[in-house]
C-alpha positions in Angstrom: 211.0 105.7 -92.2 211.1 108.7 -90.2 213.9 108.8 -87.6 211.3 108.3 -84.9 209.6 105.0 -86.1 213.5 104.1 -86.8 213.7 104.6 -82.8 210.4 102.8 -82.2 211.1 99.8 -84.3 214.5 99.8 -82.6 213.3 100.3 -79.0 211.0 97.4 -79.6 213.9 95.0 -80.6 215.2 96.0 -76.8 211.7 95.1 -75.5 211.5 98.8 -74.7 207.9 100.6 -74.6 207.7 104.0 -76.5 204.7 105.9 -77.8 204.6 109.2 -80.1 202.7 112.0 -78.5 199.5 112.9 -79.3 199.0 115.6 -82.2 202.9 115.9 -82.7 204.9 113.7 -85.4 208.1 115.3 -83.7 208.2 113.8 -80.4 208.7 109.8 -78.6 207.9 109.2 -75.3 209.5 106.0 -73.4 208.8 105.4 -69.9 211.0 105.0 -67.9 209.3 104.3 -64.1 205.9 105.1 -62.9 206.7 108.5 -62.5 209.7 109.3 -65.6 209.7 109.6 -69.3 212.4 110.0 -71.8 211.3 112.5 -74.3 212.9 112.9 -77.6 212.3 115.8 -79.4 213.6 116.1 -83.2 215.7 119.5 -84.1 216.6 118.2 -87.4 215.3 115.6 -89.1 217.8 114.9 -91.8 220.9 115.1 -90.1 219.2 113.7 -87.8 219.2 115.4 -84.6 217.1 115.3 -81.3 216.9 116.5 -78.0 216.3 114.4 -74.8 214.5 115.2 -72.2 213.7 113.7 -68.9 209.9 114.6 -67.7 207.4 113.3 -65.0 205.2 110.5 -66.7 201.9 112.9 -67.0 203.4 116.2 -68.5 201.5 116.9 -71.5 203.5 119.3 -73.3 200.4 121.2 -74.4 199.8 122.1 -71.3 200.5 125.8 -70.1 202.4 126.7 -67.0 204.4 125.6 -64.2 204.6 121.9 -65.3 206.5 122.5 -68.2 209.4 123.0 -66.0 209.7 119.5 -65.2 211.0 118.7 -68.5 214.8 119.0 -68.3 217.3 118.5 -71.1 219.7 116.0 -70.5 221.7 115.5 -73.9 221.0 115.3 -77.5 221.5 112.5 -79.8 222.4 112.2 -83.6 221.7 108.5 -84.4 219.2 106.0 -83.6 221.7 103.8 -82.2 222.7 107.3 -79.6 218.9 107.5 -79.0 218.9 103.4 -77.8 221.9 103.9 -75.5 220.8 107.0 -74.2 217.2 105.4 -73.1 219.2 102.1 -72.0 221.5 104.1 -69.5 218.9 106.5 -68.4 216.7 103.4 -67.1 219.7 101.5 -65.1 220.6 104.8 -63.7 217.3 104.6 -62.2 217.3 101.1 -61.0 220.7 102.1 -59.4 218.5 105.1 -57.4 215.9 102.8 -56.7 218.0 99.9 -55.6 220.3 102.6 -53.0 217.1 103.8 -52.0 215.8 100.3 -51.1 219.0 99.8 -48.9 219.0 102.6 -47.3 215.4 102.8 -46.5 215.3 99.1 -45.5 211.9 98.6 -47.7 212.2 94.7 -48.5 211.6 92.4 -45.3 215.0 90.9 -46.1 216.7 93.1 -44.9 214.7 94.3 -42.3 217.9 93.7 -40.2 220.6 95.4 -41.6 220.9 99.4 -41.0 222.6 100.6 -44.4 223.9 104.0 -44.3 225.6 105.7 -47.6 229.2 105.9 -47.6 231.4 109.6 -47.1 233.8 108.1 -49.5 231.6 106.6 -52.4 228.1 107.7 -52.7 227.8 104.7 -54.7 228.6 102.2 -51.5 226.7 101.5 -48.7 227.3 99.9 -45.7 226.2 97.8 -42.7 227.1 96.8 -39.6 226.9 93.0 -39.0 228.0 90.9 -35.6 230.4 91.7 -33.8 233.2 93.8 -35.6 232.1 93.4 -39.0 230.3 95.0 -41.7 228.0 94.3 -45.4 229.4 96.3 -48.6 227.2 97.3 -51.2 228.4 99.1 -54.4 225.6 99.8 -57.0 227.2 101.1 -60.1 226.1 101.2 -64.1 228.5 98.8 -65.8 228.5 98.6 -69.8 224.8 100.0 -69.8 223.7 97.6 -66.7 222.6 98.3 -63.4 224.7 96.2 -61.2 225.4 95.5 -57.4 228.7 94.2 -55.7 228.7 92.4 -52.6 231.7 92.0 -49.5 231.3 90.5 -46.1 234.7 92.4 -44.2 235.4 91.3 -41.2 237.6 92.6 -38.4 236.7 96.5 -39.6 237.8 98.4 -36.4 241.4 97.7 -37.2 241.3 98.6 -40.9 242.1 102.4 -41.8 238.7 103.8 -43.6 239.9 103.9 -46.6 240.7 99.8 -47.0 237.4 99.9 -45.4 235.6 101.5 -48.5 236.5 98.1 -50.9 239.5 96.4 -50.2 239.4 92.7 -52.3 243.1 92.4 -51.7 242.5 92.1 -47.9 242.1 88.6 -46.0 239.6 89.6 -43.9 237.5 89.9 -47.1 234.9 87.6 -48.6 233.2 88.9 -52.0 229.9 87.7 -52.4 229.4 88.0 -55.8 227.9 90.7 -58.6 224.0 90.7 -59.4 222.0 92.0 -62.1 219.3 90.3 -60.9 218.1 92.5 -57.9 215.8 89.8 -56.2 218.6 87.7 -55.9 220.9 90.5 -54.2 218.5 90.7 -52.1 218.3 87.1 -51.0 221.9 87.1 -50.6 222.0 90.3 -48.1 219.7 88.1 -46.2 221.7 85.2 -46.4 224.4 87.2 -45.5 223.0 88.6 -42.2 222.5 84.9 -41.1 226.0 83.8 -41.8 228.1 87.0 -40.6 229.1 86.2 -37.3 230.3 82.5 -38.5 232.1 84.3 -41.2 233.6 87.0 -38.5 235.0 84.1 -36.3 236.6 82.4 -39.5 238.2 85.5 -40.8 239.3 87.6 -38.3 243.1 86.9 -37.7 244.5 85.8 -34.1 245.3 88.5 -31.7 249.8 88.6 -31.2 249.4 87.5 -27.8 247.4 84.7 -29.0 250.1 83.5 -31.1 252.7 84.1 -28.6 250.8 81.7 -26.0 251.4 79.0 -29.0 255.1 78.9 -28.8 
């Protein structure tokens, strides 16, 4: 077999679509969204070797002017198994995009009531506030070839220098809510989350010293 339907039959085992292009026995396509492609290109078929490319879903490369900028050349690959991981990461990159961009944009009804806003610190964390003093952590991160999002509730976040305030799991006032794969789910539990914050606030935030020098 030809290093391509090598790629095709293995893209297949990963449930991944591909199609050759039309007219060209040197070029895969796989879609990747709506709107992006992973092309591969072979340079050199017995070594073998072949360029990738990232492209908006309708480029035809036999068309002639400005479209065939919007191929861009990402990486090259020398195996079959190279050319798998390469398509793998490239699609949970961009369910890590699409996933910030739902939080920050606020599109699913869930979350209609949380303001996210991208961290200074960690592009890859976002943030909202949440009843009185507290606030919703988000990180959305590729891990081992997976899209995947990490949730805290932290409470009391006025007192905490910015930096403990990025991720802090060693802190008290801390609750992690878990890591999700499975995005419909994160979403429910940013929801749920919402609800329960200012029960969780009053729980975790410590007593005040003058509190706890009325006690004695």
């Amino acid at each position: 077999m030809s290093f391509f339907e090598e790629l095709a039959a293995a893209l297949d085992q990963e449930g991944i679509e591909s199609r050759g292009e039309d007219g060209a026995s040197t070029a895969l396509l796989v879609p990747i969204t709506s709107d992006l492609e992973i092309h591969f290109e072979v340079i050199d078929e017995l070594l073998p070797a072949a360029n990738v490319y990232i492209a908006g879903a309708d480029l035809d490369e036999s068309d002639e002017g400005d479209e065939i900028s919007d191929m861009v050349l990402v990486s090259v690959v020398f195996s079959v198994e190279d050319a798998v991981d390469a398509v793998i990461r490239h699609m949970a990159t961009d369910q890590v995009v699409t996933v910030m961009r739902d939080l920050l944009e606020g599109t699913d009804e869930r979350i209609a009531d949380l303001e996210f806003t991208q961290s200074y610190f960690d592009p890859q964390v976002v943030t909202a506030p949440v009843a009185e003093d507290s606030e919703i952590h988000v990180l959305v991160e590729v891990v081992e070839g997976v899209a995947t999002a990490s949730v805290a509730f932290i409470a009391g976040v006025s007192d905490m220098d910015e930096d403990i305030r990025e991720w802090a799991p060693e802190e008290p006032e801390m609750l992690e809510l878990g890591t999700f794969t499975d995005f419909e789910r994160l979403f429910d539990v940013l929801s749920l989350a919402a609800d329960q914050a200012e029960a969780w606030e009053e729980q975790l935030v410590p007593f005040d010293d003058e509190d706890e020098d009325e006690d004695f």
